[in-house]
C-alpha positions as CSV (number, residue, x, y, z in Angstrom):
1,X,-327.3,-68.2,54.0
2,X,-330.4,-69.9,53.0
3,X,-329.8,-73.2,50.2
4,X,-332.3,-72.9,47.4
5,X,-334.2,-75.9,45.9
6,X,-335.5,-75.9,42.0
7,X,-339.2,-76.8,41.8
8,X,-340.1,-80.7,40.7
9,X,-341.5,-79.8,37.4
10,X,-345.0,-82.0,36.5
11,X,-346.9,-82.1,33.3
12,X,-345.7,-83.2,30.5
13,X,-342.4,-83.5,29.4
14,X,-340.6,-81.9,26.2
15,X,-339.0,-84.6,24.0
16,X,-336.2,-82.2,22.9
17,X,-335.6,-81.1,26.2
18,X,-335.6,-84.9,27.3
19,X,-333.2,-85.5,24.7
20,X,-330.6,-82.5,25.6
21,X,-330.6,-83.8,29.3
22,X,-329.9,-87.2,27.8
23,X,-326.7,-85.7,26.3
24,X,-325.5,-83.9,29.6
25,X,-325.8,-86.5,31.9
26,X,-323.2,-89.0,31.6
27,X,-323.6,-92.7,31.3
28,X,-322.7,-94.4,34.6
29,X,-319.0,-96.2,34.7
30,X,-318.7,-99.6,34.9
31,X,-317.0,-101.2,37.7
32,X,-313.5,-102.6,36.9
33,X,-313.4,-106.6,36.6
34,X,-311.2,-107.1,40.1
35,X,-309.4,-110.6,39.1
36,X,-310.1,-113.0,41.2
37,X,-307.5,-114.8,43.4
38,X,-305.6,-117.5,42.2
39,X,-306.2,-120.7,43.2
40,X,-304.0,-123.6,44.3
41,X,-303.2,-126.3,41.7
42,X,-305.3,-129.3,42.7
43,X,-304.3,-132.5,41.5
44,X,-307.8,-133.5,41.3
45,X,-308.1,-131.2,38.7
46,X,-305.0,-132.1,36.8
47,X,-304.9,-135.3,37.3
48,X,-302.3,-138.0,37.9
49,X,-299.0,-137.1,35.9
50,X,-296.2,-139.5,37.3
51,X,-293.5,-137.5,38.7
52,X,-293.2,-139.9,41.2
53,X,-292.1,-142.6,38.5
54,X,-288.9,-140.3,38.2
55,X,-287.4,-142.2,41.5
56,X,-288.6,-145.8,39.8
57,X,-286.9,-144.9,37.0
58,X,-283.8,-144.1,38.4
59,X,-283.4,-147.2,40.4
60,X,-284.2,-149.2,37.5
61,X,-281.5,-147.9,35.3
62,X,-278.5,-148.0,38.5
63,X,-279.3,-151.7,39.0
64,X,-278.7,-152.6,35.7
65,X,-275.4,-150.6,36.1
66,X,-274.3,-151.8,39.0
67,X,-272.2,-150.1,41.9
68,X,-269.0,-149.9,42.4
69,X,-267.2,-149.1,45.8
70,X,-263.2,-149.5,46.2
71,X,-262.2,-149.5,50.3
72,X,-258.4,-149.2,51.5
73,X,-257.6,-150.7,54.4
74,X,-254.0,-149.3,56.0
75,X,-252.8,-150.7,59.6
76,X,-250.0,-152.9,61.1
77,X,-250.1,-156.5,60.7
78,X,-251.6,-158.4,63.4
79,X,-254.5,-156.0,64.3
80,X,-257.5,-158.0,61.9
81,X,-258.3,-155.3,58.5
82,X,-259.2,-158.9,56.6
83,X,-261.6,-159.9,59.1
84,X,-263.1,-156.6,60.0
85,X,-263.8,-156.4,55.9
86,X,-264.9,-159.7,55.7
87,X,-267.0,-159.2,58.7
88,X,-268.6,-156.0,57.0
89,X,-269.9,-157.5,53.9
90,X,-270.3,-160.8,55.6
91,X,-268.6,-162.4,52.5
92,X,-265.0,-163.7,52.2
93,X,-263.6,-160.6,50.4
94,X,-260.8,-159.9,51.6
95,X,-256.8,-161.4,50.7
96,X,-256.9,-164.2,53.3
97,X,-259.7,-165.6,50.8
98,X,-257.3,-165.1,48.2
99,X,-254.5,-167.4,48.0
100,X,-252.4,-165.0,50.4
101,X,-250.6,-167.1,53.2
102,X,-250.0,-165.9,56.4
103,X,-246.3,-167.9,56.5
104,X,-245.4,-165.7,54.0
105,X,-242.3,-163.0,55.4
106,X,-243.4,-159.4,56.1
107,X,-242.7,-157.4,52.9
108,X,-239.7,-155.4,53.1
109,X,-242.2,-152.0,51.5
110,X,-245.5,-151.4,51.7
111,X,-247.1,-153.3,48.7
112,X,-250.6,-152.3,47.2
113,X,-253.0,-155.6,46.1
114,X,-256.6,-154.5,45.1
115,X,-259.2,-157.8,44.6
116,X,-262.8,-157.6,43.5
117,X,-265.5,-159.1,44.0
118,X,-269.0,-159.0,43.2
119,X,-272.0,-158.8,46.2
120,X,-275.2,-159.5,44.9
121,X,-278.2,-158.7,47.6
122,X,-281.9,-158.8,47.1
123,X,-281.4,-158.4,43.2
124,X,-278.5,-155.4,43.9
125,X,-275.2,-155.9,42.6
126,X,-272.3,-154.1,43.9
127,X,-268.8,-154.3,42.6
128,X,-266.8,-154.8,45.6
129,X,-262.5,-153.1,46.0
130,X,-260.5,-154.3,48.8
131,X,-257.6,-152.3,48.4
132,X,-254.9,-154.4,51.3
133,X,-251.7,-152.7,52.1
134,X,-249.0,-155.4,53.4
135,X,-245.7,-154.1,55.3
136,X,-247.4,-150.5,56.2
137,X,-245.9,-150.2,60.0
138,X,-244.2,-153.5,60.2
139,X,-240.7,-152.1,59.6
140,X,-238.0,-151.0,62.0
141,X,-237.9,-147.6,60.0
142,X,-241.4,-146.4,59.0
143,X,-239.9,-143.2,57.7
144,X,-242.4,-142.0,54.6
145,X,-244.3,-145.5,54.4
146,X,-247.1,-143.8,53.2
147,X,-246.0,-142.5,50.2
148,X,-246.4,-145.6,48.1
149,X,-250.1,-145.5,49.5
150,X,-250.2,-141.6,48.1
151,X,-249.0,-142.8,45.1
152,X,-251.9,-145.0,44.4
153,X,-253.9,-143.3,45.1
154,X,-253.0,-140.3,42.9
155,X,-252.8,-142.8,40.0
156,X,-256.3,-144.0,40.2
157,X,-257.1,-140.6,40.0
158,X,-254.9,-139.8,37.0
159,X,-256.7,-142.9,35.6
160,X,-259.9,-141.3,35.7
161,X,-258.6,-138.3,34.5
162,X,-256.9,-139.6,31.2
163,X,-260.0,-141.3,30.7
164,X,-262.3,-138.1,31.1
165,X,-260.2,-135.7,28.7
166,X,-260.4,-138.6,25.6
167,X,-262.1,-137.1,22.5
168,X,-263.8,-140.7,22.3
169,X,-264.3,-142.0,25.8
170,X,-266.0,-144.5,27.1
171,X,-269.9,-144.5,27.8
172,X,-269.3,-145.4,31.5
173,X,-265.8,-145.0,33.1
174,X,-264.5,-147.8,35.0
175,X,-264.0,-146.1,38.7
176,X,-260.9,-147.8,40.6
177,X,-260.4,-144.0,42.9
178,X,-260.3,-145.5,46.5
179,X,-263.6,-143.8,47.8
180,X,-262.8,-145.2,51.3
181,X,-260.0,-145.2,53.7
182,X,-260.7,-147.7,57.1
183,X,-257.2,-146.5,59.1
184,X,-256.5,-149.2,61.7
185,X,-255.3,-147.7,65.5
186,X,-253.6,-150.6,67.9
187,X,-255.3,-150.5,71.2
188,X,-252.6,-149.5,72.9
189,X,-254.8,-147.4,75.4
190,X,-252.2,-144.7,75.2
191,X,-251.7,-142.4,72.6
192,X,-251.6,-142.5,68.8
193,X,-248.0,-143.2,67.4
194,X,-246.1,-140.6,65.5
195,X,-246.4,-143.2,62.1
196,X,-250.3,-142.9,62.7
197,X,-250.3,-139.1,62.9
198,X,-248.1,-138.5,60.1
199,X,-249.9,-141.1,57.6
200,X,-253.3,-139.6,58.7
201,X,-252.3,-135.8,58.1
202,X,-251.0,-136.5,54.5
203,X,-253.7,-138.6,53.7
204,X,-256.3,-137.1,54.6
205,X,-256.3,-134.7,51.9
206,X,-256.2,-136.7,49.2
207,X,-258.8,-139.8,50.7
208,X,-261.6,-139.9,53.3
209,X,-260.1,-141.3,56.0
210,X,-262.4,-143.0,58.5
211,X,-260.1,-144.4,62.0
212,X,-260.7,-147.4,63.7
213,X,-259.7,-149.1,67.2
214,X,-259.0,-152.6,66.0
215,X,-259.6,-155.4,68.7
216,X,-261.5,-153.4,71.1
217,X,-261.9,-156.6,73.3
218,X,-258.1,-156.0,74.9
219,X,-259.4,-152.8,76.6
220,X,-261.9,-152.3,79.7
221,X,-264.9,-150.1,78.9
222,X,-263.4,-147.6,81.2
223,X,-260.0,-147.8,79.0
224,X,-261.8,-147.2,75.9
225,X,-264.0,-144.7,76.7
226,X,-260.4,-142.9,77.4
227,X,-258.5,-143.8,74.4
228,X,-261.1,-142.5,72.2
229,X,-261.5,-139.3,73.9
230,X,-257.3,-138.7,73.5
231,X,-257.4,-140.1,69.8
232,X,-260.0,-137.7,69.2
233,X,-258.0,-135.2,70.9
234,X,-255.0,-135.6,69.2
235,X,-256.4,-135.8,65.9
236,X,-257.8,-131.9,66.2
237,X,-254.8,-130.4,67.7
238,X,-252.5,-132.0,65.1
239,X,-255.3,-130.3,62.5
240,X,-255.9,-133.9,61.0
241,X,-259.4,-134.3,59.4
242,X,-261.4,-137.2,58.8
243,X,-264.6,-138.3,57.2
244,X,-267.3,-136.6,57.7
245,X,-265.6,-133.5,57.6
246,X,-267.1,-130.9,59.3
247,X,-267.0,-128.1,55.9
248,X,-268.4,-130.7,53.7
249,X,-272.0,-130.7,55.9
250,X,-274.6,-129.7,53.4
251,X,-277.5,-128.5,56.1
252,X,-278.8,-128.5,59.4
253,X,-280.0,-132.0,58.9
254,X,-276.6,-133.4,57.6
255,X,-274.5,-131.5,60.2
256,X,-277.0,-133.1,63.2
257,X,-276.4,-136.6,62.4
258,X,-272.9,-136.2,61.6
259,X,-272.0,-134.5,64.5
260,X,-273.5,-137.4,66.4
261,X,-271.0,-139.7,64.3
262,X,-268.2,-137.7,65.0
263,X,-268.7,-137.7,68.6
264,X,-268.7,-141.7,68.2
265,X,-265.5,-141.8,66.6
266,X,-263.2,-143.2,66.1
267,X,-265.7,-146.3,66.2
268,X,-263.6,-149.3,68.9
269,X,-264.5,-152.6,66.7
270,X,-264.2,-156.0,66.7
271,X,-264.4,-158.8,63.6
272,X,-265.0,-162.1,63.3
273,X,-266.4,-164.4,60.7
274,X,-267.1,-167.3,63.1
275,X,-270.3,-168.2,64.4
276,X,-271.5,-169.4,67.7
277,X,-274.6,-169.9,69.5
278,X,-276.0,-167.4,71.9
279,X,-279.5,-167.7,73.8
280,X,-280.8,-169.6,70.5
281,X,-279.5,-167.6,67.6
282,X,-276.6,-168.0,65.5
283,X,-274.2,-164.6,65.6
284,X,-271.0,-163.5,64.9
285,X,-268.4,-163.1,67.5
286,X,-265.5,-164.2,69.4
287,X,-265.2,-167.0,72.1
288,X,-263.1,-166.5,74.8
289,X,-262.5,-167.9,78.4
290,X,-265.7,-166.1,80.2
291,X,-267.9,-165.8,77.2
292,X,-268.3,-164.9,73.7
293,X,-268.3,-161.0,72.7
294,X,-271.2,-160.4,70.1
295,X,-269.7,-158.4,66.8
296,X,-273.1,-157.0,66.3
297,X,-273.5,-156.3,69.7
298,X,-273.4,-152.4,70.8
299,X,-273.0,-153.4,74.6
300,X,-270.1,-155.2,73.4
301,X,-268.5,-153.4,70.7
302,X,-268.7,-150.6,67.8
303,X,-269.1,-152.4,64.7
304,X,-272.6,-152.4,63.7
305,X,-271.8,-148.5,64.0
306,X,-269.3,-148.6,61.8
307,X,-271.1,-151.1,59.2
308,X,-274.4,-148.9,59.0
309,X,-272.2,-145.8,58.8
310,X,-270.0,-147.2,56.0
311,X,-272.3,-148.8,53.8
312,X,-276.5,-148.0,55.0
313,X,-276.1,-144.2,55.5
314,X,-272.4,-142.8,54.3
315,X,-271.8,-145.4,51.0
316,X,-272.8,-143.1,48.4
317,X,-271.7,-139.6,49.9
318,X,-268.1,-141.3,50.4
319,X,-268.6,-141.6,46.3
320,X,-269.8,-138.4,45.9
321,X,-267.2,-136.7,48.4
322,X,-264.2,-138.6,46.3
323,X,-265.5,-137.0,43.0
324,X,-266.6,-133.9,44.2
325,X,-263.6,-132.9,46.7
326,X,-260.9,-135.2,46.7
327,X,-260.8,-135.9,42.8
328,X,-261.5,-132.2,41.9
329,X,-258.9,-131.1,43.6
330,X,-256.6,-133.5,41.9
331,X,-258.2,-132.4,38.7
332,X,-257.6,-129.1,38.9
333,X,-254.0,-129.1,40.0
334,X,-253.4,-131.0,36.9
335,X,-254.8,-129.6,34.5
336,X,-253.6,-126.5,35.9
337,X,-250.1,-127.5,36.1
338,X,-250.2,-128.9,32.5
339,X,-252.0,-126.2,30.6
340,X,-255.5,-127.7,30.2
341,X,-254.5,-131.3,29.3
342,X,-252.5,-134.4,30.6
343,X,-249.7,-134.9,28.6
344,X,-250.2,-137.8,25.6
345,X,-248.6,-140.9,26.0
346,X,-247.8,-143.0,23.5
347,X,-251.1,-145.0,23.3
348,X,-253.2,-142.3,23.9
349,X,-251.4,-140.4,20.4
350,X,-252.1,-143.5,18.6
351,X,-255.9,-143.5,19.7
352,X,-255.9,-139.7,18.4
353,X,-254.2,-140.4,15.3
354,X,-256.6,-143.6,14.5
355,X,-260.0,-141.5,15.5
356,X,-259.0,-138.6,13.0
């Protein structure tokens, strides 16, 4: 089957015919507008807007605040919690420096004394708690010597609490919740004692707890390396907890380092606030018959672990992990128990009355 082909026509064209094939043939579609990409925001283009000052900010306004950090120190007499604090803020802070007198009798209780101070470095200032607990394990019968510890610890929180559920409360409210727990193990180079298991198991729930070996310097290396493996030991088959706990990782990054510090722990320290000279320099330490044992020393001993994880890594996640977890918690049950609010007392009715 043959395909035809009209004749090309020539000569002159017919205007109306021109104008009819005008009509039938239809005007050629624009192309649609594709968008273009979009591209990425260039700063050059925007131009500087000062997010960064966000961090400035912030920093200015906390150090004209201040900080505040309360630490409880718990252990037997004898084993050096004044001069391990001391020795961590490298400042006479604790009760030695404070009118207490070693002469003085063991007290027949555990008795609670709290003394601030303020630490003032490179223009920050950083209100300072030593919570000392005097008699805790010094007692023939050490039945339930915790619970005055519990209980003051519960009260700083019920502090807080009153203070938060005021119709007028303060601008800033003073913190005295312990955000810190140093637990002091003798170097026995045995086992932990039933006193130290049972005060860490309550305890720990309510308080980050953070276990040290006081006086390292009594053990060999070999000795140590053993005793912290059976502390450690101890401490997860008795299902006792301590800071950093393992749920309270917030990502990869946070669980890497703390696993690092867990597998350090508990951290076998020594303190002293005396200095000596070794191969020129002036450190910390303590002299003994065939040398001096450095403080900041790792060969020697854990404490410059211990000081950077306490206060140049851990300081403000200790805060956070006391308000967030530990005081929460408290919170809760509280309000819970009470139907929303803490009940009144006295002066808190006559603040309500004299605000309406």
């Amino acid at each position: 089957m043959g395909v035809s082909y009209a004749p090309a026509r020539s000569g002159p064209v017919d205007s109306k015919n021109e104008a009819a094939m005008s009509e039938l043939v239809p005007e050629p579609r624009q192309k649609p507008v594709v968008p273009m990409k979009p591209m990425g925001i260039n700063t050059s283009l925007l131009g500087y807007i000062g997010i960064d000052t966000i961090i400035e900010q912030m920093r200015k306004k906390t150090m004209k605040t201040g900080f505040d950090f309360n630490i409880m120190v718990v252990g037997q007499s004898g084993l050096g919690k004044s001069t391990l604090v001391n020795t961590l803020f490298k400042s006479q802070v604790s009760r030695k420096s404070s009118g207490w007198n070693r002469e003085e009798k063991i007290p027949k209780t555990v008795e609670i004394k709290a003394i601030g101070h303020v630490i003032e470095e490179g223009g920050v200032k950083m209100k300072l708690t030593v919570i000392d607990t005097p008699g805790f394990g010094d007692q023939i019968n050490n039945e339930n010597c915790w619970e005055p510890i519990e209980k003051y610890i519960n009260e700083q929180y019920e502090k807080f609490l009153k203070e938060e559920v005021n119709i007028a409360r303060k601008k800033r409210i003073p913190d005295t919740r312990v955000h810190c727990c140093l637990y002091f193990i003798s170097p026995t180079g045995h086992s932990l004692r039933p006193l130290d298991l049972e005060f860490m198991k309550h305890l720990s729930k309510v308080v980050n707890i953070i276990p040290v070996i006081a006086k390292a310097d009594t053990m060999t290396l070999e000795e140590k390396t053993e005793f912290k493996q059976r502390v450690r030991k101890e401490l997860e088959v008795n299902g006792i907890e301590f800071y950093p706990q393992k749920e309270f990782d917030e990502d990869l990054e946070d669980k890497t380092e703390n696993d690092k510090i867990r597998e350090s722990m508990p951290f076998a320290v020594v303190g002293s606030d005396k200095e000596y000279q070794v191969n020129g320099k002036r450190v910390l330490g303590r002299k003994t018959p065939w040398g001096i044992i450095e403080v900041e020393n790792l060969n020697h001993c854990e404490f410059a672990l211990l000081r950077d994880f306490v206060i140049r890594t851990h300081l403000q996640d200790l805060k956070e992990v006391t308000h967030n977890i530990h005081y929460e918690t408290y919170r809760a049950k509280r309000l819970n128990d009470n139907g929303g609010l803490p009940p009144m007392t006295v002066e808190t009715e006559e603040n309500h009355e004299s605000n309406l």
